[in-house]
C-alpha positions as CSV (number, residue, x, y, z in Angstrom):
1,X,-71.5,-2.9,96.1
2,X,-69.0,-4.4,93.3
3,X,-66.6,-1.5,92.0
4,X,-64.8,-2.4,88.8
5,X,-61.9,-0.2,87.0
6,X,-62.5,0.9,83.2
7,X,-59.2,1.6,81.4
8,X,-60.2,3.8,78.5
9,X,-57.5,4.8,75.7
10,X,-57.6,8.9,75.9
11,X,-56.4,9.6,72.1
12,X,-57.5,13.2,72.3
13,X,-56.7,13.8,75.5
14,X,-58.2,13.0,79.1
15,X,-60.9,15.8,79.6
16,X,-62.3,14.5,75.9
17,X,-62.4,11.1,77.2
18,X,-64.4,11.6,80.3
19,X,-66.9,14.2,78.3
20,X,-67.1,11.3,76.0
21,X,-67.2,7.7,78.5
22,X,-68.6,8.7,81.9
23,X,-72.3,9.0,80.7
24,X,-71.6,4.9,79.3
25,X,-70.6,4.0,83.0
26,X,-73.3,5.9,84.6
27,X,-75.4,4.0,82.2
28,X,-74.1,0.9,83.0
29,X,-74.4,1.5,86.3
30,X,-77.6,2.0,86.1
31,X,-78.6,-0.9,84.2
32,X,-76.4,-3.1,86.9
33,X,-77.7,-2.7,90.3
34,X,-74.8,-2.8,93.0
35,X,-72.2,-1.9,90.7
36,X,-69.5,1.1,90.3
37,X,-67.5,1.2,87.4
38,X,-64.3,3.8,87.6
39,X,-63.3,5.0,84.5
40,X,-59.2,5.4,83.8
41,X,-57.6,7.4,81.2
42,X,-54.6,6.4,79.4
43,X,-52.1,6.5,76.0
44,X,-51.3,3.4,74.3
45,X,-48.1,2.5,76.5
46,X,-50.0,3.0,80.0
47,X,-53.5,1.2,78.8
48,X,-50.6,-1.7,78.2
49,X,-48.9,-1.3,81.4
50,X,-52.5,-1.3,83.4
51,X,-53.5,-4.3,81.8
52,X,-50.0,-6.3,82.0
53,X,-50.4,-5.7,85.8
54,X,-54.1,-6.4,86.1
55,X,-55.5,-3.3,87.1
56,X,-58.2,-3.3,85.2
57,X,-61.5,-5.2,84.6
58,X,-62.4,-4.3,81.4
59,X,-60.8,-2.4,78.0
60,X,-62.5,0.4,76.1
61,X,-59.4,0.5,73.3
62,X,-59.2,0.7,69.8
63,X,-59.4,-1.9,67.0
64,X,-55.5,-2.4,67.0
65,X,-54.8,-2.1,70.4
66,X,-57.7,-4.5,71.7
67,X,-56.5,-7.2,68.8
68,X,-53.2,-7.4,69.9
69,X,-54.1,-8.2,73.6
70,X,-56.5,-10.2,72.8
71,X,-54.1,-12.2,70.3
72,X,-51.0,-12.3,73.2
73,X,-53.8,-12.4,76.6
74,X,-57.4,-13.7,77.7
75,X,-59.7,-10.8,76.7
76,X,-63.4,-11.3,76.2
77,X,-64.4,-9.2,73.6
78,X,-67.8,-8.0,74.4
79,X,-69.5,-5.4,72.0
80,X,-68.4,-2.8,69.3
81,X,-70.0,0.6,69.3
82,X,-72.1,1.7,66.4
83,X,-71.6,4.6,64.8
84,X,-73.6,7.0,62.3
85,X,-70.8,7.8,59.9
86,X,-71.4,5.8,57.0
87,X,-73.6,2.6,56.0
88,X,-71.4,0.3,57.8
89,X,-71.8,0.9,61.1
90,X,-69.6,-0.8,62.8
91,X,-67.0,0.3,60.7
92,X,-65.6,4.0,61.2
93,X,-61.6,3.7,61.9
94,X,-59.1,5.1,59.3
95,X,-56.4,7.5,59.1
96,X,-56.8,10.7,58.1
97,X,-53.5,12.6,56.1
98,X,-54.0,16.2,56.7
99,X,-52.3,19.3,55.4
100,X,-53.2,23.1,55.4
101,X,-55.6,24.3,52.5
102,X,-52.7,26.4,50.7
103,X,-50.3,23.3,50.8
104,X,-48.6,22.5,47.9
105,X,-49.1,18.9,48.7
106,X,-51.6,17.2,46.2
107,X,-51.1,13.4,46.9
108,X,-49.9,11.1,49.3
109,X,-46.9,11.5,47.0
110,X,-45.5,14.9,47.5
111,X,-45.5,14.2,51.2
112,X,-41.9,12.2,51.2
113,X,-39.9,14.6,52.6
114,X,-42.3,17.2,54.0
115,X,-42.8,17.4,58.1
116,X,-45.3,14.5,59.1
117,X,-46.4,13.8,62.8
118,X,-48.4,11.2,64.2
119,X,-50.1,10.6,68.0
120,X,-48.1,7.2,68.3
121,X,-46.5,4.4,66.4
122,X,-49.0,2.2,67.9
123,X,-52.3,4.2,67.0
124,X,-54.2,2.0,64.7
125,X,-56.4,5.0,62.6
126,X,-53.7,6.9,63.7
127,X,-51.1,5.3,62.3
128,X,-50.8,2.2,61.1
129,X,-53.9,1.8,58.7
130,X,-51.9,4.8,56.9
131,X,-48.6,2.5,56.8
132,X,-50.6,-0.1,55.5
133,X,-52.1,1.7,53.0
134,X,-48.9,3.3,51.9
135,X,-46.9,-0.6,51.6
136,X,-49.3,-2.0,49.5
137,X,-49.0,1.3,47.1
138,X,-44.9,1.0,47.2
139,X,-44.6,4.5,48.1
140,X,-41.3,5.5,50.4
141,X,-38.9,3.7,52.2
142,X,-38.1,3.5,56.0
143,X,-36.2,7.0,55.7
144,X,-39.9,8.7,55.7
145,X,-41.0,6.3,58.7
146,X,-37.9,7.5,60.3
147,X,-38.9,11.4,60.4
148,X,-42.0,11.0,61.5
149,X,-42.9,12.8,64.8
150,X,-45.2,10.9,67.5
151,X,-46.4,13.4,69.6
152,X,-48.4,11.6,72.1
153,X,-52.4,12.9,72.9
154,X,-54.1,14.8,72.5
155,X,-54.8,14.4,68.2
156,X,-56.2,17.8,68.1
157,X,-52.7,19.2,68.7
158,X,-51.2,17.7,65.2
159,X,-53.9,19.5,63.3
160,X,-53.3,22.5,65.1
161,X,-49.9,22.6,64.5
162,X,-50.5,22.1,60.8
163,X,-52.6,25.3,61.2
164,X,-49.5,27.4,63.2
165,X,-47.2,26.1,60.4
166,X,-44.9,24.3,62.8
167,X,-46.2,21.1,60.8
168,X,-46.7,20.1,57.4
169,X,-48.6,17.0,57.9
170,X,-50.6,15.0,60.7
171,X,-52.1,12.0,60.8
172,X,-55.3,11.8,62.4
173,X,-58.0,9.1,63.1
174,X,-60.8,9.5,61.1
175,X,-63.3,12.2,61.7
176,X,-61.0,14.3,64.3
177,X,-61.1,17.1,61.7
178,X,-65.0,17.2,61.6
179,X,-65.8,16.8,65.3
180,X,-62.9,19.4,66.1
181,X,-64.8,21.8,63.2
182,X,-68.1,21.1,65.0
183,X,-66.6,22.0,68.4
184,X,-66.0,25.1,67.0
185,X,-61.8,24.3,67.6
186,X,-61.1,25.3,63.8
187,X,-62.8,25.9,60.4
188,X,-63.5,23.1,58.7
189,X,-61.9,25.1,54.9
190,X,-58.5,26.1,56.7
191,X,-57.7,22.4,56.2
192,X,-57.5,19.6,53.4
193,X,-57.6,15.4,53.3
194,X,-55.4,14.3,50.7
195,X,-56.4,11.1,48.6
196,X,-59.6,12.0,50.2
197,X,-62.4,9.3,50.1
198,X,-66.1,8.6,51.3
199,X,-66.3,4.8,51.7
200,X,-69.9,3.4,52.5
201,X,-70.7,7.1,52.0
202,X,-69.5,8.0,55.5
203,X,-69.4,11.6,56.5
204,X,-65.9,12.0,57.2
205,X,-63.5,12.3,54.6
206,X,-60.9,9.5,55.1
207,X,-57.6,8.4,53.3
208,X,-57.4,4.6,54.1
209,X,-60.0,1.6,54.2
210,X,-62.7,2.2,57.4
211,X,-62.0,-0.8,60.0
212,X,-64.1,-2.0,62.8
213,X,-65.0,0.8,65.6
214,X,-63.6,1.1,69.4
215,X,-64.6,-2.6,71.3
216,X,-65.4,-2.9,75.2
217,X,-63.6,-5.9,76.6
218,X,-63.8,-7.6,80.0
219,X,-60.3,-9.0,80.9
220,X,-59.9,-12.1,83.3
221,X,-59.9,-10.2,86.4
222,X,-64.1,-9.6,86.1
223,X,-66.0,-12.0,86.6
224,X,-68.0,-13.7,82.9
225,X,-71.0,-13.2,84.9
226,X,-70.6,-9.8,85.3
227,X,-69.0,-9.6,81.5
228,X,-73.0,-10.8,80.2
229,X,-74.2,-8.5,82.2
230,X,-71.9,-5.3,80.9
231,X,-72.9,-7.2,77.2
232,X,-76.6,-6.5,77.7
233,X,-76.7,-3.1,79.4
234,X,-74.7,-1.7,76.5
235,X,-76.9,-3.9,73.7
236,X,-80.1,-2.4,75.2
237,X,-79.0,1.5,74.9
238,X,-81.2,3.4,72.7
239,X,-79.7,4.6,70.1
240,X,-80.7,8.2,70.8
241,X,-79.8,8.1,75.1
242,X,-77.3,10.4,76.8
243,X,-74.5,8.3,77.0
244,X,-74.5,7.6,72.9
245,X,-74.5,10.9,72.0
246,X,-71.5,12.1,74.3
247,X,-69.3,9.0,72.6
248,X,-70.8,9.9,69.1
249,X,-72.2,6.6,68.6
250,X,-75.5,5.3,68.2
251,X,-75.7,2.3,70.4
252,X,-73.7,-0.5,70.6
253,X,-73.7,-4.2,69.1
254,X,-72.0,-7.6,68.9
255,X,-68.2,-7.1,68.1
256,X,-66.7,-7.3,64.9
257,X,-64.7,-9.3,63.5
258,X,-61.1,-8.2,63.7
259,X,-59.8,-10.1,60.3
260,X,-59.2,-7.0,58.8
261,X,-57.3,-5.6,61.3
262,X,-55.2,-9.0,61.9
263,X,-54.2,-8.3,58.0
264,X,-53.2,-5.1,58.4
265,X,-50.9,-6.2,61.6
266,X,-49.2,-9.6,59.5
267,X,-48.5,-7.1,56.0
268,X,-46.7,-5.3,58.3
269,X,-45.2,-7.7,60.3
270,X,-46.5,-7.0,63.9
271,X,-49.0,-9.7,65.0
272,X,-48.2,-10.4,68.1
273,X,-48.3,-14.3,67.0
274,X,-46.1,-13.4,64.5
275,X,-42.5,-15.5,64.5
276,X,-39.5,-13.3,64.1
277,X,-37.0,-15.0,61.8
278,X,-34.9,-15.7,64.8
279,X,-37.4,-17.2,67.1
280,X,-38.4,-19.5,64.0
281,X,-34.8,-20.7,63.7
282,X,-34.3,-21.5,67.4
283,X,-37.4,-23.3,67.2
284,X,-36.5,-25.6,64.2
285,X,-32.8,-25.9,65.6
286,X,-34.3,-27.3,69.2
287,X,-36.8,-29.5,67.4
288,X,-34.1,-30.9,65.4
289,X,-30.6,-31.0,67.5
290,X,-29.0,-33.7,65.7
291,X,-29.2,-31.6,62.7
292,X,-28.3,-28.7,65.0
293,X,-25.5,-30.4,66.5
294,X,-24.5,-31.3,63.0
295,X,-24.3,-27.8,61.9
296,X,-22.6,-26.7,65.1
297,X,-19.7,-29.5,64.6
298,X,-19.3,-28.5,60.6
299,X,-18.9,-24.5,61.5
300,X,-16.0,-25.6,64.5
301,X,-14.0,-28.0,62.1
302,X,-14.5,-25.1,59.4
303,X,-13.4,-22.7,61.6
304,X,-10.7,-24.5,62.6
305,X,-9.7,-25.2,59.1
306,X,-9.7,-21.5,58.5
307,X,-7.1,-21.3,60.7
308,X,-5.3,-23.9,59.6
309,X,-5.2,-22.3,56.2
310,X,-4.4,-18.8,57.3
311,X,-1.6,-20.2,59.5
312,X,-0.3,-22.3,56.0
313,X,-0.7,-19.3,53.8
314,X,1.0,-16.6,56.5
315,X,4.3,-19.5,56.1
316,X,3.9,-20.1,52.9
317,X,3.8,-16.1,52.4
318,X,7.2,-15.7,54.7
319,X,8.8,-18.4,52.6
320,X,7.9,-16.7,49.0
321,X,8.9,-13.5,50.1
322,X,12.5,-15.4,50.9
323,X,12.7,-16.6,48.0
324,X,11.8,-13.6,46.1
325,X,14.6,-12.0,47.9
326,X,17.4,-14.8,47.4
327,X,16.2,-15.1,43.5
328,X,17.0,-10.7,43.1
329,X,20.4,-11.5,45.4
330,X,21.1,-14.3,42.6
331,X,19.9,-12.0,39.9
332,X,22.1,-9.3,40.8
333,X,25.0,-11.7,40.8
334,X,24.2,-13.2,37.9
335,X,24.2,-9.6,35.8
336,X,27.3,-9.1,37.5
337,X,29.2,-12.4,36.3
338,X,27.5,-11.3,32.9
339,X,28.7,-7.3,33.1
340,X,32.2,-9.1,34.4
341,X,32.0,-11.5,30.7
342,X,31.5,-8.7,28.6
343,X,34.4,-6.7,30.0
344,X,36.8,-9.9,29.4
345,X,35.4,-10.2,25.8
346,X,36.0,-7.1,25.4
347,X,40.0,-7.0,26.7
348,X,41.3,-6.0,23.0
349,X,39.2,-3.2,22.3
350,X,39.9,-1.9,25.8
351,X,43.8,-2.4,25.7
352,X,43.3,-0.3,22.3
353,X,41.4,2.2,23.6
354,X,43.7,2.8,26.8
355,X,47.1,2.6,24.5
356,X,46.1,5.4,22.7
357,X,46.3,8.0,25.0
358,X,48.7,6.6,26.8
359,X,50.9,6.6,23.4
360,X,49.9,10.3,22.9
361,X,50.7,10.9,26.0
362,X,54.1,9.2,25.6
363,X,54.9,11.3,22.2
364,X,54.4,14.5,23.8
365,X,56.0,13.7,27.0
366,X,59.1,12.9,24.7
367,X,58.6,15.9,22.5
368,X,59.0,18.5,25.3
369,X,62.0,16.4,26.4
370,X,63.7,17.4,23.0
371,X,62.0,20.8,22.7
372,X,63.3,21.4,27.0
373,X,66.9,20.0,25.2
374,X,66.6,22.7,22.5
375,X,66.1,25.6,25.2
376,X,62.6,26.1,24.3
377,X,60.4,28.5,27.4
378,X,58.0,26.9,29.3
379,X,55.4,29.6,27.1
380,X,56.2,27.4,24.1
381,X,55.5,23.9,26.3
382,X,52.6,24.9,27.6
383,X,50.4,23.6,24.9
384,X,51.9,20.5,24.5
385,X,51.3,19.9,28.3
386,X,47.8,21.0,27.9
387,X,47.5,18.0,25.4
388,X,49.0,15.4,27.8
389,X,46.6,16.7,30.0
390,X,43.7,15.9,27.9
391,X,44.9,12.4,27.2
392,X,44.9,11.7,31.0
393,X,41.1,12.8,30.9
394,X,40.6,10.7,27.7
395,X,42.2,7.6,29.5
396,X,40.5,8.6,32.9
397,X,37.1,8.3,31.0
398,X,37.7,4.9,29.6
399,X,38.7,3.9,33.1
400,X,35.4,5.1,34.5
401,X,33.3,3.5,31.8
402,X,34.6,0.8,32.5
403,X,34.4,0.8,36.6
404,X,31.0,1.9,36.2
405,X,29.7,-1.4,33.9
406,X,31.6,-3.8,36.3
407,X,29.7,-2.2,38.9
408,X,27.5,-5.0,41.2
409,X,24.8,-2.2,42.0
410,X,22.6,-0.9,39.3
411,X,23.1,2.8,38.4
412,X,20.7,5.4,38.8
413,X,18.9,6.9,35.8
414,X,20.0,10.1,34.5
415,X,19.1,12.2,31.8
416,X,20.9,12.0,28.2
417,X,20.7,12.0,24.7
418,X,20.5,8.2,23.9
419,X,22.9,9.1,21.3
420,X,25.6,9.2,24.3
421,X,25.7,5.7,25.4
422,X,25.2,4.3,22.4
423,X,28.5,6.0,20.9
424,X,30.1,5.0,23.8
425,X,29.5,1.6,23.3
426,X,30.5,1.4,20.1
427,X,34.0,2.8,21.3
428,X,34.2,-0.1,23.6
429,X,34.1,-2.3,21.0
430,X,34.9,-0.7,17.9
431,X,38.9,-1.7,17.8
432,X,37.6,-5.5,18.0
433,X,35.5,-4.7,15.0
434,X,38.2,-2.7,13.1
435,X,40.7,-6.3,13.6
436,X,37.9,-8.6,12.2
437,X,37.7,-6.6,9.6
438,X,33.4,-6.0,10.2
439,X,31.6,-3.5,9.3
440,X,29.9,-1.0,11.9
441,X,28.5,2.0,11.5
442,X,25.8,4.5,13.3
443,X,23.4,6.8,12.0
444,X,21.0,8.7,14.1
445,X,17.5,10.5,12.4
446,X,15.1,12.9,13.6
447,X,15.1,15.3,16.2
448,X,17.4,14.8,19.2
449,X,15.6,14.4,22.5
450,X,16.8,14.0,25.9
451,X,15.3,11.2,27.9
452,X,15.7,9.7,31.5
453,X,17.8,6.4,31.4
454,X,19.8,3.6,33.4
455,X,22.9,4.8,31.6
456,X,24.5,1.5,32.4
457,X,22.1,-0.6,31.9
458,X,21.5,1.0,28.6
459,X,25.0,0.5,27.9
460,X,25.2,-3.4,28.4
461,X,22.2,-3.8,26.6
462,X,24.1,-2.5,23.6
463,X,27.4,-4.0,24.3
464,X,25.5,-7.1,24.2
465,X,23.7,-6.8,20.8
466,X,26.8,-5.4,19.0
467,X,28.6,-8.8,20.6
468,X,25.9,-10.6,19.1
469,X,26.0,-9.0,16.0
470,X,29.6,-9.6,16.2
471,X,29.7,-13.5,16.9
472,X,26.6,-13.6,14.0
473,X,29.4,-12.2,11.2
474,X,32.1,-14.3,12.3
475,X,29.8,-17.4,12.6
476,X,28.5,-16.9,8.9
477,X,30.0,-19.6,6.4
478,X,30.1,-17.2,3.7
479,X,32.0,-14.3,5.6
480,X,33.8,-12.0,4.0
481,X,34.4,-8.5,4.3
482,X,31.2,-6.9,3.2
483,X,30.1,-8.3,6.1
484,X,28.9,-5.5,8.6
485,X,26.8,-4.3,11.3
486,X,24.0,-1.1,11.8
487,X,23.5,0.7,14.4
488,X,20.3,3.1,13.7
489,X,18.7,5.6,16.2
490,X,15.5,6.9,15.4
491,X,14.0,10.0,17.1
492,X,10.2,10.2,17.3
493,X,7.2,11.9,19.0
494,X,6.7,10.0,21.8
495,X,9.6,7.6,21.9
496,X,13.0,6.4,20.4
497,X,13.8,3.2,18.0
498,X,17.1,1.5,18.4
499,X,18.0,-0.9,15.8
500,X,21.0,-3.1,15.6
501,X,20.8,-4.8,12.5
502,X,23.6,-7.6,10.8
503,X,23.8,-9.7,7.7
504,X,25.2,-12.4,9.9
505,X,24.3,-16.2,9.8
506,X,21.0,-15.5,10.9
507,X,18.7,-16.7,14.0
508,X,19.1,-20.3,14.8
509,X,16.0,-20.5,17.0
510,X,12.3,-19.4,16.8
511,X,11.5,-16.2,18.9
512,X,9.8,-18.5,21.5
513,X,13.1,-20.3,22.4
514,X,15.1,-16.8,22.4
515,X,12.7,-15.7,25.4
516,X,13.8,-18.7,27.4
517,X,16.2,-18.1,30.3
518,X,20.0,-19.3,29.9
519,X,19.2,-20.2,26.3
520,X,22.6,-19.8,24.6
521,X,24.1,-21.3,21.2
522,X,27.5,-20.6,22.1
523,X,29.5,-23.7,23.8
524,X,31.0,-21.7,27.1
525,X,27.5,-19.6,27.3
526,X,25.6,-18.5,30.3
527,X,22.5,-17.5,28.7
528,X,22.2,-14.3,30.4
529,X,22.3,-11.8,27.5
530,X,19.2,-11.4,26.0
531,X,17.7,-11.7,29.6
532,X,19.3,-9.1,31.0
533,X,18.4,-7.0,28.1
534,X,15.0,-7.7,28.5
535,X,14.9,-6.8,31.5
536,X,16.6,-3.6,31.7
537,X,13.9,-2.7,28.8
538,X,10.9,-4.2,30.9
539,X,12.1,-1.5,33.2
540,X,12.1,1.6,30.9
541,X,8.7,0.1,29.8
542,X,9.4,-0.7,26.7
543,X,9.3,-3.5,23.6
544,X,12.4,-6.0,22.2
545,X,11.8,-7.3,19.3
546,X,14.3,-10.1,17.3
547,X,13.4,-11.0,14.0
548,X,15.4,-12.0,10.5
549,X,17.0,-9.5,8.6
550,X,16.7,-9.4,5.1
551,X,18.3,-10.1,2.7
552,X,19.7,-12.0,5.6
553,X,21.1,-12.0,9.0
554,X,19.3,-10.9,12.2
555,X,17.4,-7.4,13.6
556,X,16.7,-6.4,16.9
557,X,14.8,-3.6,17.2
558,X,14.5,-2.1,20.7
559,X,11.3,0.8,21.7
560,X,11.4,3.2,24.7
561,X,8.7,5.6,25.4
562,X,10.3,8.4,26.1
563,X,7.9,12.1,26.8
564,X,9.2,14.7,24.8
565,X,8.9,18.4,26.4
566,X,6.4,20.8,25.0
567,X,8.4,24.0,23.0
C-alpha cells in the first residue's frame, strides 16, 4: 500500500476544504489500486513551509501560489479543474471588491481611504489580481496598500464583517459571495460587487480579469509514475460524479497555461525569477571586476580627496577668520589715527572754543574781586558765581566732546535729534571758518524727529565733510569771500537728508575713484575720510552720495532711514 500526503491551500477555512477535497482522494483512490492519499490543510505561509521541507507529494494550490513554486522549484503540473462558471472553463479566478448594499462606495474609486481587508498578501484572486488591476488603472499609492488588513482564512469572515459594520471593504476570490448566498451563510442583496463584471458570461460577478483555476501538482518526492497515474484518474471523472460536485467543478483537464498569471506577478514585480536591482548589480559587478575594481579605486581616492579638501577648507577657514579679525583690529586703529587727525586739524577752533569760557570765567572771577574790594554781600555775588559756574560746564562740555571723538572704541548709539551733532560739529570747527573768512551756515526743514544714532560716529562723519568743504574753498583759484559752505537738514517721513554743500574747486575725480580706499588729493593724506564715512553710514543703512554742485563746487548728500513714531 503506497500512502502519499496531499497539501491543499484551505482559503475558506479547513472544514470547507475537506467538505470540498476528500471526495477527489477517495476518488483517486479508487481509480489507483494500492494507494492512500492524506489530505493536509493549510494558509499560504504553511502550504510553503510543507513543501520547502518536502512533506508533501503533491500540491492542490491556487494559480499564483502553484506558479511561483513551480517558477523557484521542480513541480509537475498535472491538470487544472474545470469549472461551470462561465464559457471559459478553465478560467474562474478573480477578485472580488465587496462592500455592503447601503455603501456609499460606487467605484473602485471612493474606496482610498475606506477600511479594506484581504485573506493574505499572497492570495492570488484574493489579492493580487485586484493590485494588478488597480496599477494598470493608476489609482492610489502605497498608503492604501499600507492599511489594508490580511486577516488570514477563512474568506467568509471578511464578508461577514462587512455585513457587522466592522469593515468597509473585503476582497474576496471570485464567487465566495454566491456559494456563501447558496449555503444559506448570507443574502445574496445585503451585499454589492463594485466595477462589477460578467466576463465569458460567468455566473459570478467579478471585478478583475478571470485567470486559470486551482492546479493539482506532483512535487519531486512522488514518483512520475505515480504523477500519470494521478493525471488520468482525475482526466477520466465524470463531469457529474461525487467528488466534482463537492469541489464545484465539473471534471478536470490538462493544465493551463500560467502566462497570464506570470504577467500579473512581473507588473508587479514579484516573479520569483525576477532580479532585484541589487542582485542585478552584484551580478554585473562580479562579471566585470576590473571595471568593479576600477570603480572601487575611483570612490577611495575620491573619498580621500574629500578629505583632503575638507581638511584645506577647515585651515583655510581658521586662517580667514584671522584675518578678518586682524583687518577690524587695523580698522579700528586706523579710524582712530583718523579721529586723532581731525582733532589736530582742528587745534585752532578748539583753543577758541576753550578760551572763551575760560576768558568769561576770568572777567568774572576779576569782577567779584573788585565788587568783594567794594564791600559788596555775598547775596549780590551770588550771580556772578553762578555764571563762572556755567562756563566751567561750557568748557567741561567741549572737553568731553572732545575725549569722546578721540575715543579708540566706537560709541554706543543713542537717541537724538540729528540736529544735535550736527550743531556740535559745526562748533568744533566754526572759529577755523570765522579766520578764513568762509562761509557756513545751517538750516534745518520739516518736522524734527528723534532717531537712534552712533553719536560719534555721526559726528566725524560731519567733521569730515565740513573739512572737506573747507580744504575745497581754500583750494579754489578764484577764492574770495563769497566763498561759503551749507549745511542743510531735511526732515521727512521715513528718513532724514543731510547735505553739505560748497562752491569750492570742485571734484577732482570721478565717483568711482572717490570709492577707493586711501584715495586722497592732499600731499600728507591718509585716505581714510570718505571711508570711514561710508562706513559709519553702511551701518545706519543708509546712502552717500558725492556729486558736483552747481553753479560749481561739490555736494554730498547723506540718507538715513530713520522710523518715525505713530501720533
Amino acid at each position: 500500500m503506497q500512502h502519499y500526503d496531499v497539501g491543499v491551500l484551505a482559503l475558506r477555512g479547513d472544514d470547507h476544504a475537506n467538505r470540498s477535497w476528500l471526495p477527489t482522494l477517495n476518488w483517486l483512490e479508487s481509480q489507483i489500486p494500492n494507494t492512500t492519499f492524506e489530505m493536509h490543510t493549510y494558509d499560504f505561509d504553511e502550504l510553503d513551509e510543507a513543501f520547502r521541507h518536502n512533506q508533501l507529494d503533491f500540491l492542490l494550490t491556487s494559480p499564483g501560489q502553484a506558479t511561483k513554486i513551480a517558477r523557484q522549484y521542480h513541480l509537475n503540473w498535472l491538470a487544472t479543474q474545470k469549472t461551470a462558471y462561465s464559457n471559459n472553463t478553465t478560467h474562474s479566478i478573480a477578485s472580488v471588491v465587496v462592500v455592503r448594499e447601503d455603501s456609499p462606495y460606487q467605484t473602485l474609486q471612493d474606496i482610498e481611504y475606506a477600511s479594506v481587508a484581504a485573506v493574505s498578501e499572497k492570495a492570488f484572486g484574493g489579492f493580487l489580481a485586484l493590485r494588478y488591476e488597480l496599477d494598470k488603472l493608476d489609482l492610489f499609492g502605497s498608503a492604501f496598500y499600507n492599511n489594508i488588513t490580511f486577516t488570514g482564512p477563512p474568506t467568509d469572515k471578511l464578508l461577514l464583517d462587512v455585513l457587522d459594520k466592522s469593515l468597509d471593504v473585503a476582497i474576496v476570490p471570485a464567487c465566495t459571495l454566491e456559494n456563501m448566498a447558496k449555503e444559506g451563510l448570507l443574502k445574496r442583496n445585503q451585499l454589492r460587487v463594485l466595477d462589477r463584471k460578467h466576463h465569458h458570461n460567468s455566473v459570478c460577478a467579478v471585478t478583475t480579469a478571470l485567470y486559470p483555476n486551482w492546479t493539482l501538482a506532483k512535487t519531486e518526492r512522488a514518483s512520475n509514475e505515480i504523477g500519470k497515474k494521478v493525471t488520468q484518474a482525475l482526466l477520466s471523472m465524470p463531469e457529474y460524479s461525487i467528488a466534482a460536485a463537492a469541489a464545484g467543478n465539473i471534471g478536470w483537464t490538462l493544465p493551463a497555461s500560467s502566462v497570464r498569471v506570470d504577467q500579473v506577478f512581473q507588473h508587479l514585480d514579484m516573479h520569483p525569477l525576477q532580479e532585484s536591482w541589487q542582485e542585478g548589480l552584484f551580478k554585473w559587478l562580479t562579471k566585470n571586476q576590473l571595471i568593479t575594481f576600477g570603480i572601487v579605486l575611483f570612490l577611495i581616492i575620491l573619498n580621500v580627496y574629500h578629505f583632503w579638501l575638507e581638511y584645506h577648507f577647515n585651515r583655510s577657514k581658521k586662517d580667514l577668520e584671522r584675518t578678518l579679525f586682524d583687518l577690524k583690529e587695523k580698522n579700528t586703529m586706523l579710524e582712530h589715527a583718523q579721529r586723532t587727525m581731525i582733532v589736530g586739524e582742528l587745534g585752532s577752533s578748539i583753543a577758541h572754543e576753550i578760551n572763551q569760557p575760560l576768558s568769561t570765567i576770568k572777567n568774572y572771577s576779576e569782577g567779584i574781586q573788585r565788587r568783594l574790594a567794594q564791600g559788596m554781600t555775598a547775596e549780590e555775588l551770588a550771580p556772578f558765581l553762578g555764571k563762572i559756574h556755567q562756563q566751567v560746564g561750557v568748557a567741561g562740555d567741549i572737553v568731553q566732546r572732545l575725549r569722546s571723538l578721540i575715543k579708540r572704541t566706537p560709541s554706543e548709539r543713542v537717541i537724538c535729534d540729528p540736529a544735535a551733532f550736527i550743531k556740535e560739529s559745526i562748533e568744533l570747527i566754526e572759529f577755523d571758518f570765522q579766520a578764513l573768512k568762509i562761509g557756513l551756515k545751517f538750516s534745518a526743514e520739516g518736522t524734527p524727529i528723534q532717531g537712534e544714532f552712533d553719536y560719534i560716529g555721526m559726528q566725524q562723519v560731519m567733521l569730515n565733510l565740513l573739512r572737506n568743504a573747507k580744504e575745497a574753498c581754500l583750494a579754489d583759484l578764484e577764492w574770495d569771500a563769497s566763498s561759503g559752505v551749507s549745511v542743510e537738514l531735511l526732515y521727512g517721513e521715513n528718513d532724514i537728508v543731510i547735505r553739505v554743500a560748497d562752491n569750492g574747486i570742485g571734484l577732482e575725480a570721478n565717483e568711482q575713484t572717490l570709492k577707493e580706499p586711501f584715495f586722497t588729493t592732499k600731499q600728507d593724506g591718509l585716505g581714510l575720510g570718505l571711508a570711514i564715512c561710508r562706513d559709519v553710514i553702511d551701518a545706519h543703512h543708509g546712502h552717500f552720495i558725492i556729486q558736483p554742485a552747481r553753479p560749481k563746487g561739490c555736494e554730498v548728500t547723506v540718507i538715513i532711514p530713520i522710523k518715525r513714531e505713530q501720533e
